[in-house]
C-alpha positions as CSV (number, residue, x, y, z in Angstrom):
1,X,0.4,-44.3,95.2
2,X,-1.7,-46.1,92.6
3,X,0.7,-45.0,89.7
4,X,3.8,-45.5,91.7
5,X,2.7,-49.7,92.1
6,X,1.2,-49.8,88.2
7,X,5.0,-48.7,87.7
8,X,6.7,-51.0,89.9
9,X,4.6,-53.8,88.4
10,X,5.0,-53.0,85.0
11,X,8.9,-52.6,85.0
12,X,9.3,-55.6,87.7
13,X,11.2,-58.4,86.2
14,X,12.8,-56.3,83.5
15,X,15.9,-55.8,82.5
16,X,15.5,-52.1,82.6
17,X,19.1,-51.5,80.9
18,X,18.1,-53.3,78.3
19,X,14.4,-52.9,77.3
20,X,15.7,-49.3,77.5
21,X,18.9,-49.6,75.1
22,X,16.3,-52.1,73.1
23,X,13.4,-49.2,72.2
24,X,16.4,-47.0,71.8
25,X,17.7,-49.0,69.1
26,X,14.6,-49.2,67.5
27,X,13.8,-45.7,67.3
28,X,17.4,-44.7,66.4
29,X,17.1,-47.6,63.5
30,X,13.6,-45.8,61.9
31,X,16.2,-42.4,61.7
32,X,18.3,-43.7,59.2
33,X,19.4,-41.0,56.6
34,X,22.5,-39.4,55.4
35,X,20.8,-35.7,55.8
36,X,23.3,-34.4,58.6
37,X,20.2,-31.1,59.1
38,X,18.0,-34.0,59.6
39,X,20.2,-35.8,61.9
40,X,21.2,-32.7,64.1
41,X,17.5,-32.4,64.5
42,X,16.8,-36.3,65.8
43,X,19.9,-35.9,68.0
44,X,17.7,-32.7,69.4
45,X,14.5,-34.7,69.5
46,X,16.3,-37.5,70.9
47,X,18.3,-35.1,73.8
48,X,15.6,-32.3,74.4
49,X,16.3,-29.6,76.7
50,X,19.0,-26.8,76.3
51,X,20.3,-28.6,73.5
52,X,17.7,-27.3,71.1
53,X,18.7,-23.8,71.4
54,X,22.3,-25.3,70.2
55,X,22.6,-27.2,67.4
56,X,26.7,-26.6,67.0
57,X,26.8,-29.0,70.4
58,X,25.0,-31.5,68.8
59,X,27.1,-31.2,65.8
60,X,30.1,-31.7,68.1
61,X,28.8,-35.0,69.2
62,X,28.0,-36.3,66.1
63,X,31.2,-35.2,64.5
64,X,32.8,-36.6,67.4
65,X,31.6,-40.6,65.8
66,X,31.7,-39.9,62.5
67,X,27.5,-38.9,62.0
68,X,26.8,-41.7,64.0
69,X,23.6,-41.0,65.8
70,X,23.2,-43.8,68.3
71,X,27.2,-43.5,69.0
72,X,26.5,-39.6,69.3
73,X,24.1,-40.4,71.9
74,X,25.9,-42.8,74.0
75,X,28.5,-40.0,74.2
76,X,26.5,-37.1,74.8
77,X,25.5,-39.5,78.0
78,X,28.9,-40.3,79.2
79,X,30.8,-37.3,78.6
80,X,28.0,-34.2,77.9
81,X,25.0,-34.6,80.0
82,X,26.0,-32.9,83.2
83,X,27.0,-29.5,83.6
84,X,27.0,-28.7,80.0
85,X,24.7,-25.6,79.5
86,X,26.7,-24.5,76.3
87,X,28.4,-24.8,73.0
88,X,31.7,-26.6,73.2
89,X,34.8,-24.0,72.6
90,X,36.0,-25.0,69.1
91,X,31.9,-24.6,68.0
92,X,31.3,-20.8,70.0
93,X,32.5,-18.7,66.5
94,X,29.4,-18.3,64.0
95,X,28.9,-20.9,61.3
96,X,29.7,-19.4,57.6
97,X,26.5,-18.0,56.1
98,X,25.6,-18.4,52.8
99,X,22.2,-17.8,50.0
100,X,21.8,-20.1,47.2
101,X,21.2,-17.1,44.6
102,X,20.1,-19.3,41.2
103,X,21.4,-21.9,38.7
104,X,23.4,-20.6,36.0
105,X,23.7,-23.8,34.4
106,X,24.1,-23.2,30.4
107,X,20.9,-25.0,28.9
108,X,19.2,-25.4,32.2
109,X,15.8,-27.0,32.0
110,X,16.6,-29.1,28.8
111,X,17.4,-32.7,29.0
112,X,20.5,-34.9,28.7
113,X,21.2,-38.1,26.4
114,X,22.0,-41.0,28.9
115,X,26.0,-41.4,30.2
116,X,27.0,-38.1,28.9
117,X,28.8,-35.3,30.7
118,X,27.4,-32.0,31.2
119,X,28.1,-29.2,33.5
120,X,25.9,-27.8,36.6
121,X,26.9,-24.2,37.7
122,X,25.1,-22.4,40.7
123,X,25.6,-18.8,41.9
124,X,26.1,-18.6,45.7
125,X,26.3,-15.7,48.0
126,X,28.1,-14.9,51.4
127,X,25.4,-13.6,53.4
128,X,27.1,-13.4,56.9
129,X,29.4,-10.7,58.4
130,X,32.8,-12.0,58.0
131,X,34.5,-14.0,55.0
132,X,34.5,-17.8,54.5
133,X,37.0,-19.8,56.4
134,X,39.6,-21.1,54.2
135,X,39.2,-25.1,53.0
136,X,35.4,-24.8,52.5
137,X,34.2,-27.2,50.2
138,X,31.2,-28.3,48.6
139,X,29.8,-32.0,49.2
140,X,27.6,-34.6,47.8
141,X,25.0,-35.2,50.6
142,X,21.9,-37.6,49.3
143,X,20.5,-38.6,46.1
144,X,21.7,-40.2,42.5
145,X,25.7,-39.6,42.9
146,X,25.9,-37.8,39.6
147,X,29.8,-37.0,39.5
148,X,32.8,-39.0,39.7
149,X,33.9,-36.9,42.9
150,X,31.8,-36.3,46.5
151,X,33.7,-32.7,47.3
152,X,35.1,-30.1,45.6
153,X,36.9,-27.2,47.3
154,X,35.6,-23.7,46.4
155,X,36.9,-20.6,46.7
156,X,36.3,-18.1,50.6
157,X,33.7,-15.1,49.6
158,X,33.7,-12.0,51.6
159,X,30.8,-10.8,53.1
160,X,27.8,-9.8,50.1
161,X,30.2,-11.4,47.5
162,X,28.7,-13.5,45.1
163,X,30.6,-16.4,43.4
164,X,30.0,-19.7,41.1
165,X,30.3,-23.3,42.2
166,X,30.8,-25.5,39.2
167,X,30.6,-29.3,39.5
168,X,31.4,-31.5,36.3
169,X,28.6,-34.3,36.3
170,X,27.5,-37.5,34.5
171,X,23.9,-38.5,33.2
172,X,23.1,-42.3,34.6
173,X,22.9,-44.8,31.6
174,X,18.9,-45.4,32.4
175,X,16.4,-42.7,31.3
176,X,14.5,-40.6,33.9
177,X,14.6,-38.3,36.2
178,X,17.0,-37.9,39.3
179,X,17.8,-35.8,41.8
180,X,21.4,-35.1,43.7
181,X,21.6,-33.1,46.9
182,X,24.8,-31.1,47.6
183,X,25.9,-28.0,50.7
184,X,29.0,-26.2,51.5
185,X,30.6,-27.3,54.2
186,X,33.4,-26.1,56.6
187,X,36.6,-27.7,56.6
188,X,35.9,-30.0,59.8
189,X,33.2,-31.1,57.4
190,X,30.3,-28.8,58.8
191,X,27.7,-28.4,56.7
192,X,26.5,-24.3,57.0
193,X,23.9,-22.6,53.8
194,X,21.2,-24.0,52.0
195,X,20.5,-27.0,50.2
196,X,21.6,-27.0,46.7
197,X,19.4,-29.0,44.7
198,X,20.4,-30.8,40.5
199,X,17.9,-32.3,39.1
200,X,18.4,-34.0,35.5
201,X,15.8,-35.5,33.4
202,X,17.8,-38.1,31.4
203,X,16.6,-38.8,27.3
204,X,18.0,-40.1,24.2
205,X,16.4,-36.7,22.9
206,X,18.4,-34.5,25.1
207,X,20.8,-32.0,23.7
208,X,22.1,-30.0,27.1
209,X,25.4,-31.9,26.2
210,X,25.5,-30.1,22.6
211,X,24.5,-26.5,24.3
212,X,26.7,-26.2,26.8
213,X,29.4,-27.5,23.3
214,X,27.8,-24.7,21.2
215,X,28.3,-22.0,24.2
216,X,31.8,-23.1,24.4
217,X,32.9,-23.3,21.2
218,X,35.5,-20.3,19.7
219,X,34.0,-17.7,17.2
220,X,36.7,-16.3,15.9
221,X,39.1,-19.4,15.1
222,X,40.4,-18.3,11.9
223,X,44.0,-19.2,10.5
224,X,46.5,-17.0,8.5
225,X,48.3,-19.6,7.4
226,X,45.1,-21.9,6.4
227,X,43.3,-18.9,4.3
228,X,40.2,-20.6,6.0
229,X,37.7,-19.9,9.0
230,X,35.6,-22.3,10.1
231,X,32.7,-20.0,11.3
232,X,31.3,-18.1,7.9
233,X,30.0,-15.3,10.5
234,X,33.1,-13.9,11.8
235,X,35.0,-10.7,10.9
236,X,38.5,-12.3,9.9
237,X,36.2,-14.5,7.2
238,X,34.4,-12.0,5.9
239,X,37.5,-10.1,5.7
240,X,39.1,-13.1,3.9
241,X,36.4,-12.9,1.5
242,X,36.4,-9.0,0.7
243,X,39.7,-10.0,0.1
244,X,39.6,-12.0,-2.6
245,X,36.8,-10.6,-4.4
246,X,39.1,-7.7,-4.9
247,X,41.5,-9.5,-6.0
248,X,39.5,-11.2,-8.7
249,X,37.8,-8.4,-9.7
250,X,41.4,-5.9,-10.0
251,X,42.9,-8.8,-11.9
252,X,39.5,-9.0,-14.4
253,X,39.4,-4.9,-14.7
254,X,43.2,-5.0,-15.8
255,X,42.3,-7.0,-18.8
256,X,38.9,-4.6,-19.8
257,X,39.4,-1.3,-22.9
258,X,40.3,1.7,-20.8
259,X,37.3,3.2,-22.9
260,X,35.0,1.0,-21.5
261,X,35.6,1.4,-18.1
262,X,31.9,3.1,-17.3
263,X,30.4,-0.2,-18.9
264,X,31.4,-1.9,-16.0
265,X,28.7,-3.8,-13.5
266,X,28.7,-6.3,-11.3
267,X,25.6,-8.3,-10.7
268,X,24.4,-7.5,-7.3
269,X,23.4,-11.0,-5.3
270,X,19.4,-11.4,-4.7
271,X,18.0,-10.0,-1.5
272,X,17.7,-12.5,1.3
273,X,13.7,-11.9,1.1
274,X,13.2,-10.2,-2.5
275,X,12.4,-6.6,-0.6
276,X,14.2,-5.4,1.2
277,X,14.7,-1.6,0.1
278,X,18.1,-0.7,1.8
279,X,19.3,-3.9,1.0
280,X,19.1,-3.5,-2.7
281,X,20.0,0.1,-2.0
282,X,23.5,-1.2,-0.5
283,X,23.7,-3.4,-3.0
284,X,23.3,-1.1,-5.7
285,X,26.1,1.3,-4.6
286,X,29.0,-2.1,-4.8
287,X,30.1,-1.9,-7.8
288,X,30.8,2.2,-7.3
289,X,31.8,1.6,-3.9
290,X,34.4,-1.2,-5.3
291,X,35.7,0.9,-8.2
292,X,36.5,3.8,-5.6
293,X,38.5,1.9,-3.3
294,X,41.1,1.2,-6.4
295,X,41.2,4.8,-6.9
């Protein structure tokens, strides 16, 4: 009896509707965030009951206004709270499942001058029983917007197939270190998987842009036309280069005395550390070697 009068005269004279809608407002207004896990779990806070055990019917709700939480209450209210004991039909099949199995990233770990682009590359897995819907893409979610687009589609993994999500990115023009938050997400825009996290330390020092450049670059670009190769180390230069040493030394043994033929030595190059035995032993065998090859 006591509590039920301390009740009546704390609420009389109130505008119960709208001290109510007030703290309502107020808590929904400290929730603020763009994390959609994070909002699926105030929306579960906020609701209690069943709706804990299904997070796909909160998802509905909040999908239904656009990720609005205090919109996706009002119409869990109106249209949800009775007789609802379930997940609505379009959310009763399995969200995709998927592992975040490492980042691939070429010069991962090393810095990045400011506005430069770079590369980030992550290996994913399907984890679940059945492949991945069709139109799955991957989207920004919180963070320093690092790239010049918020989703990119990516391609449906069968169940245990592993494949690589590559998003093209941009260093901000201040140094320091930032942080971009990205997920898969179904086509009805569903986030399903882990987190997948880039952090970038940003430096006028950095050289991931010149790695992931070197790791790119062709090895082999020779030209027969050209006569030149522009790495020293590959096989059609040094090829190139027997080449014409044979050709110089042919054209300098057709002017030597037939007689002095045996007097003929060419001066070995030095070894690359003065002792190395086999070296000097290979190199002592060239001009024999050479001469044979005319034969």
């Amino acid at each position: 009896m006591f509590f039920n009068c301390f009740i009546g005269q704390f609420f009389s004279g109130m505008d119960i509707d709208g001290d109510v809608d007030g703290i309502l407002a107020q808590e929904l207004s400290r929730m603020g965030t763009n994390d959609r896990e994070i909002i699926i779990k105030q929306f579960q806070q906020l609701i209690g009951g069943n709706l804990e055990q299904c997070p796909e019917t909160c998802t509905f709700f909040l999908e239904m206004n656009n990720w609005n939480l205090q919109e996706a209450v009002g119409s869990y209210y109106d249209y949800g709270a009775n007789g609802m004991t379930g997940c609505p039909p379009q959310y009763t099949t399995h969200l995709p499942s998927m592992l975040f199995i490492k980042d691939i990233t070429i010069g991962e770990g090393e810095s990045v001058p400011p506005s430069t682009r770079f590369t980030k590359t992550w290996r994913v897995k399907n984890t679940g029983a059945e492949c991945w819907p069709s139109g799955c893409f991957i989207s920004f979610m919180e963070g320093a917007q690092l790239s010049d687009v918020s989703r990119l589609w990516v391609a449906s993994l069968k169940p245990d197939e592993e494949g690589d999500i590559s998003v093209e990115m941009i260093s901000p023009a201040d140094k320091g270190i930032y942080q971009s938050r990205w997920q898969l997400n179904t086509m009805a825009g569903i986030p399903f998987g882990e987190s997948i996290w880039c952090i970038v330390t940003v430096d006028d020092m950095g050289i991931l842009d010149i790695t992931q450049k070197l790791a790119s670059a062709p090895l082999d670009d020779f030209s027969s036309t050209s006569g030149t190769c522009l790495n020293s180390f590959s096989p059609a230069f040094i090829d190139n280069k027997n080449f014409e040493l044979r050709k110089d030394k042919s054209q300098e043994i057709e002017h030597t005395d037939d007689n002095n033929m045996d007097n003929i030595a060419f001066d070995p190059p030095e070894s690359p550390n003065g002792s190395s035995s086999l070296y000097n032993a290979v190199i002592s065998r060239l001009p024999q070697v050479f001469w044979e090859s005319f034969n």
